[in-house]
C-alpha atoms as an extended CHARMM CRD file, in Angstrom:
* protein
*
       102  EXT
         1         1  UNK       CA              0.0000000000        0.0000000000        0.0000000000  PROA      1               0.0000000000
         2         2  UNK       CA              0.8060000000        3.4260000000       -0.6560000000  PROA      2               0.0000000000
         3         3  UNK       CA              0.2810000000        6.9040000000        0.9860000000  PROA      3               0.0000000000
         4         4  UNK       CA              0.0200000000        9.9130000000       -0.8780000000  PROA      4               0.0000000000
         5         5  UNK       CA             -0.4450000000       13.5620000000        1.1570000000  PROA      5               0.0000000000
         6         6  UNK       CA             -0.7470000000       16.1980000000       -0.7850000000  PROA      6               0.0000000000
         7         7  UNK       CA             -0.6260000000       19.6320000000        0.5000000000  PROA      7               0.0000000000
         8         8  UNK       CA             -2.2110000000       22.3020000000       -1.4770000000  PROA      8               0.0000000000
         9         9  UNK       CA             -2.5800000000       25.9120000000       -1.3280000000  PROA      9               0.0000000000
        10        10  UNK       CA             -5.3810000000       27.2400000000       -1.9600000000  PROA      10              0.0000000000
        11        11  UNK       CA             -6.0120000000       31.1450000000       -3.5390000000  PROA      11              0.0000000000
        12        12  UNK       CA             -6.9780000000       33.3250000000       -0.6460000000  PROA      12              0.0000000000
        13        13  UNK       CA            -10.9760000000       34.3880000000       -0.1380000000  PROA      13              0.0000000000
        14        14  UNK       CA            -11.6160000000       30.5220000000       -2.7610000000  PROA      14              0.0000000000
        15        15  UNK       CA            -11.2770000000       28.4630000000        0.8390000000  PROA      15              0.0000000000
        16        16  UNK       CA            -15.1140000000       27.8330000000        1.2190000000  PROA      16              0.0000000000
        17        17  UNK       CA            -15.3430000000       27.1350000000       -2.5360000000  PROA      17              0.0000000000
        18        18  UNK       CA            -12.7410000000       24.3050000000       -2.2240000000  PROA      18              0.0000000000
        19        19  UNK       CA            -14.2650000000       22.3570000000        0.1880000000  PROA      19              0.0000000000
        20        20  UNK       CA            -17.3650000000       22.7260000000       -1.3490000000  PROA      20              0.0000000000
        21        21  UNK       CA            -16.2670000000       21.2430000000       -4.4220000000  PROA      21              0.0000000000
        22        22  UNK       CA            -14.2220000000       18.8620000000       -2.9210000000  PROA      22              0.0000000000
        23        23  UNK       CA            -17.4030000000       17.8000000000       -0.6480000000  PROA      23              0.0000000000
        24        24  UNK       CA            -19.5600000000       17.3500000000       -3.4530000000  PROA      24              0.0000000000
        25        25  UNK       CA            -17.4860000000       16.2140000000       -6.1030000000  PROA      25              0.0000000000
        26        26  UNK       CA            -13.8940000000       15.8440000000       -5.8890000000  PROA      26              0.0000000000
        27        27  UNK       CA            -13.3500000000       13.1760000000       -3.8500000000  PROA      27              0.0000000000
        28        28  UNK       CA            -15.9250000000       11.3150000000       -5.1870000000  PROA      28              0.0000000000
        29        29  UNK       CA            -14.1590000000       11.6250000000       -8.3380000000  PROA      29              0.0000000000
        30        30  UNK       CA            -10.9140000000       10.4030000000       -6.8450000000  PROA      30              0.0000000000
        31        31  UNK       CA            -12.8620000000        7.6010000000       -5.0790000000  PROA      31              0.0000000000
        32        32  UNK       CA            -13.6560000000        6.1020000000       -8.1860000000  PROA      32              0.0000000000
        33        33  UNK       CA            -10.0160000000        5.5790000000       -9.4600000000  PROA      33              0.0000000000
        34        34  UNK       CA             -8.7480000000        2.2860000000       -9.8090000000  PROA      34              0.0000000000
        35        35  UNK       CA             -6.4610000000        1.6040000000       -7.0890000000  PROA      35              0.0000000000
        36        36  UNK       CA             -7.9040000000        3.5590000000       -4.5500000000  PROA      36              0.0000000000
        37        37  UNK       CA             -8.0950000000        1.8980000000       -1.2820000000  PROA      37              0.0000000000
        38        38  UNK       CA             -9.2150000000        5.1800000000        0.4000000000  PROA      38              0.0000000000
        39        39  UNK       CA             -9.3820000000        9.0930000000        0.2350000000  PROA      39              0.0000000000
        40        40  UNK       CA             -9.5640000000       11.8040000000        2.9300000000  PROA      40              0.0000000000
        41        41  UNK       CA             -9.3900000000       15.6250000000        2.7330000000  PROA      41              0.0000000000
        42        42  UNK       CA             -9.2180000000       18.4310000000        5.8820000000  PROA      42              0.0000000000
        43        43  UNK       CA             -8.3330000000       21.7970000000        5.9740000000  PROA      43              0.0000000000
        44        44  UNK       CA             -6.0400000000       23.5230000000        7.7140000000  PROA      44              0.0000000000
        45        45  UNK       CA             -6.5870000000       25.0100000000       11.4740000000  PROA      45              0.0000000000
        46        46  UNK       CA             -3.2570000000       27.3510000000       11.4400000000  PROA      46              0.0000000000
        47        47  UNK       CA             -3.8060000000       27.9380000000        8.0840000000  PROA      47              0.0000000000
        48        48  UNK       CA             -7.2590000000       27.8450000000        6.6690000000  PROA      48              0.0000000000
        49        49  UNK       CA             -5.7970000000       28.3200000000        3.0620000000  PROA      49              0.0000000000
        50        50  UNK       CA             -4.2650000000       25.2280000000        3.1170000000  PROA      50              0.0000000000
        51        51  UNK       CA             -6.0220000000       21.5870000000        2.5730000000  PROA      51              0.0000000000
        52        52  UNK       CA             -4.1580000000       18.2610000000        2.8660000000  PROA      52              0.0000000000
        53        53  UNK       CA             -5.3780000000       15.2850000000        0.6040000000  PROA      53              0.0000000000
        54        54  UNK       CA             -4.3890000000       11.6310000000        2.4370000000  PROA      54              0.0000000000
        55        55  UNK       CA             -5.0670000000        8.8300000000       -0.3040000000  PROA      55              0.0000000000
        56        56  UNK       CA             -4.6390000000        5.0630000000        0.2700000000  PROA      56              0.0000000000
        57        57  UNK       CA             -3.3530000000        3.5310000000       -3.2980000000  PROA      57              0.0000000000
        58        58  UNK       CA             -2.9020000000       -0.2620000000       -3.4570000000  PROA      58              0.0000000000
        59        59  UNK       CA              0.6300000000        0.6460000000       -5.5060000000  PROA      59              0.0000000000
        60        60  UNK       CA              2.8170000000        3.4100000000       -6.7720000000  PROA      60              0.0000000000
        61        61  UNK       CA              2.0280000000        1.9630000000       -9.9250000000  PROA      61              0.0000000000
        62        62  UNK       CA             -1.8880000000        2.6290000000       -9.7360000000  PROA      62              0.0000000000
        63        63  UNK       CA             -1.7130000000        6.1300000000       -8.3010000000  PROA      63              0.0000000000
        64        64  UNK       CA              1.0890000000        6.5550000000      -11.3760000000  PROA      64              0.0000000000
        65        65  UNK       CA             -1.4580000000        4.8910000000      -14.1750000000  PROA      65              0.0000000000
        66        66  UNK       CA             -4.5080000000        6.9720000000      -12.3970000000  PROA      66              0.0000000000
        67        67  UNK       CA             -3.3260000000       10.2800000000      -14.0190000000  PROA      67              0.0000000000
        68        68  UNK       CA             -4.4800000000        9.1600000000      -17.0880000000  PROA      68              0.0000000000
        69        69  UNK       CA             -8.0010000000        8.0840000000      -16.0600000000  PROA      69              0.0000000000
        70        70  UNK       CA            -10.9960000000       10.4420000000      -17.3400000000  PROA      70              0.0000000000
        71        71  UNK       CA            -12.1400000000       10.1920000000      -12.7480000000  PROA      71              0.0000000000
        72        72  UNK       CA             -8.9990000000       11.6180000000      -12.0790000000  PROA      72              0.0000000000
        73        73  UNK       CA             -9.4420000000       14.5160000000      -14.5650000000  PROA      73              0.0000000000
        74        74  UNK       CA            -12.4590000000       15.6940000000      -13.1260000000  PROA      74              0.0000000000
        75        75  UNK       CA            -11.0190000000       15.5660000000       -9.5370000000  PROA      75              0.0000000000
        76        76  UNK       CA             -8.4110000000       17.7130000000      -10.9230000000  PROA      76              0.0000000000
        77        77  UNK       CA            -11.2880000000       19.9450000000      -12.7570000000  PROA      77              0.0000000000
        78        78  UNK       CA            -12.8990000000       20.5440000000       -9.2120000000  PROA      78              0.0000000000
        79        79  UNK       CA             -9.9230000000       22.6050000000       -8.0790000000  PROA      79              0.0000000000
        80        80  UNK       CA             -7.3600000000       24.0810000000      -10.6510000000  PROA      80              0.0000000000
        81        81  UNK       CA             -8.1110000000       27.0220000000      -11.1520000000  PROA      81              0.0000000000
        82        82  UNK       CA             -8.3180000000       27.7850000000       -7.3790000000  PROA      82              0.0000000000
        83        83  UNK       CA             -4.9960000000       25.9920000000       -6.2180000000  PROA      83              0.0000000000
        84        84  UNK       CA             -1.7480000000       28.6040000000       -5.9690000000  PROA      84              0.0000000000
        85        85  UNK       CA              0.4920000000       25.5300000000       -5.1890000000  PROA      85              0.0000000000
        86        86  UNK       CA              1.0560000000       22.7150000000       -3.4860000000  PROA      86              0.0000000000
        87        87  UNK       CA              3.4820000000       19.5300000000       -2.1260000000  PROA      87              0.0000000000
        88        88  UNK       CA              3.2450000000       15.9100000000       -2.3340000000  PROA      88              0.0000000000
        89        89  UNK       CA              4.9830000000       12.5230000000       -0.5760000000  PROA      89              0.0000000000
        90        90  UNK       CA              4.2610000000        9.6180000000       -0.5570000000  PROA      90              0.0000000000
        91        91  UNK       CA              5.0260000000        6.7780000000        1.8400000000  PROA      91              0.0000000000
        92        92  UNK       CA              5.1630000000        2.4570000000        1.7700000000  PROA      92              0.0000000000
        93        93  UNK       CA              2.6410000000        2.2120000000        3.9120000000  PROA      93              0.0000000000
        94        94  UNK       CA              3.3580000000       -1.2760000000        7.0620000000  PROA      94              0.0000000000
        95        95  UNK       CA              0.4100000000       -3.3940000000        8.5350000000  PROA      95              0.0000000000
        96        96  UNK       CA             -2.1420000000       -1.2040000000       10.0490000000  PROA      96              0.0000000000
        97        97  UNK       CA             -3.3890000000       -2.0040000000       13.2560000000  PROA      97              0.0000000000
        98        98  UNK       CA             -6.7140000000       -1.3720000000       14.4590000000  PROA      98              0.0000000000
        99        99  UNK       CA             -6.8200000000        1.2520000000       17.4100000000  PROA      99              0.0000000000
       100       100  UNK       CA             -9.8020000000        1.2590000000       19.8780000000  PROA      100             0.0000000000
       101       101  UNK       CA            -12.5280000000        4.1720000000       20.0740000000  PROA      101             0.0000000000
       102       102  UNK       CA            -12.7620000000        6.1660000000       22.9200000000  PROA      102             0.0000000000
């Protein structure tokens, strides 16, 4: 497994717009991708202008091939034009183990 954060940046006073089209598109978009095992977006609490996407992949390979996919284009679509920059890593993700609830 693979995890990807991305950090992006988004254009100052387009915050609310984001997440809205995140929320009711995006990550459904990026949900749909083959090879995604899961996919999470928050904003930021120092720094409301900037959002993090975590996403599970089942290989570097899949997140790689995903780029071309038509889903992955319109997750993209949601937000370019109101993204000012942004970072990504990605880690080999180890056995997860399965915390209790409080």
């Amino acid at each position: 497994m693979l995890l990807e954060i991305a950090e992006i940046e988004v254009r100052p006073g387009a915050e609310d717009q984001f997440a809205s089209a995140m929320r009711d598109a995006g990550i459904a978009h990026l949900a749909t991708c083959e090879g995604v095992v899961s996919a999470r977006f928050g904003r930021g609490v120092e720094n409301p202008s900037k959002f993090t996407f975590n996403v599970v992949w089942t290989s570097m390979e899949a997140h790689q091939n995903a780029r071309t996919l038509e889903a992955f284009g319109k997750f993209r679509a949601c937000f370019g034009d109101l993204s000012i920059g942004g970072a990504m890593s990605h880690y080999v993700m180890d056995e997860a183990v399965e915390g209790r609830s409080a």
